[in-house]
N, C-alpha and C positions, 0 to 999 in steps of 0.2 A: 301226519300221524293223528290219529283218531285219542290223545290223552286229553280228559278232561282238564280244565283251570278254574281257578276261584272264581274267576268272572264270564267263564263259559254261560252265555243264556241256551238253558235246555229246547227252548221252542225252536233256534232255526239252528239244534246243533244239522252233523249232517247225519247221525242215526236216524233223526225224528224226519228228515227230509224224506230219506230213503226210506221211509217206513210209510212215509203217504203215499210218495210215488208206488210203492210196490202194493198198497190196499188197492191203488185206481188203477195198476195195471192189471189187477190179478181180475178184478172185476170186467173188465174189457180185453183182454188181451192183448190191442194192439192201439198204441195210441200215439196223434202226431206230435211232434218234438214241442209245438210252440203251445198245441192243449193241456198239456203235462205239464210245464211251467209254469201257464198262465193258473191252473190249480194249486199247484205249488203256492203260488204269489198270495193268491185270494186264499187261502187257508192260513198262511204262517203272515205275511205282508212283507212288504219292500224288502226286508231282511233277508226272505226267503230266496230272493232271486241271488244273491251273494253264494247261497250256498247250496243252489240248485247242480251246477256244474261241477263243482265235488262230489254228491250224492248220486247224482250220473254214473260219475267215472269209479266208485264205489259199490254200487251196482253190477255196472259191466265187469268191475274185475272178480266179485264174488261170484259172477256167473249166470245171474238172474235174470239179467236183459240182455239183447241184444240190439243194437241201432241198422237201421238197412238207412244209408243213404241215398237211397235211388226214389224213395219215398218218401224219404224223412220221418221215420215210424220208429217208435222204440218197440219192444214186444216182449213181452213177459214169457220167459222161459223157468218150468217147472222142472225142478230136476228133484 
């Protein structure tokens, strides 16, 4: 569940994750799984890697992304 706590750090919640990932998807459209994190990583630091894979699956279920396995690409979908 996405409720904030007293000790919640704002920089790698997972709104702020998903909000980078989705500027650098929007910018490119399609981008590989390990590019996307390794950004992740270098923007937010170690931290960010924690909470990249919630932010993913956050994504995907608001509907924004999609993943193809066969290529390992996420892909910014506009709706």
């Amino acid at each position: 569940m996405l409720t904030p706590r007293k000790h919640l750090n704002l920089d790698v919640s997972v709104l702020r994750i998903a909000a980078i990932m989705l500027r650098e998807l929007k910018k490119r459209g399609v981008m590989e799984f390990e590019r996307l994190r390794g950004i992740v990583i270098r923007r937010v630091g170690g931290d960010g890697e924690i909470t990249f894979l919630p932010a993913l699956s956050f994504l995907y279920l608001m509907g924004k992304i999609e993943y193809h396995a066969k290529n390992d690409v996420i892909e910014y979908r506009a709706n």
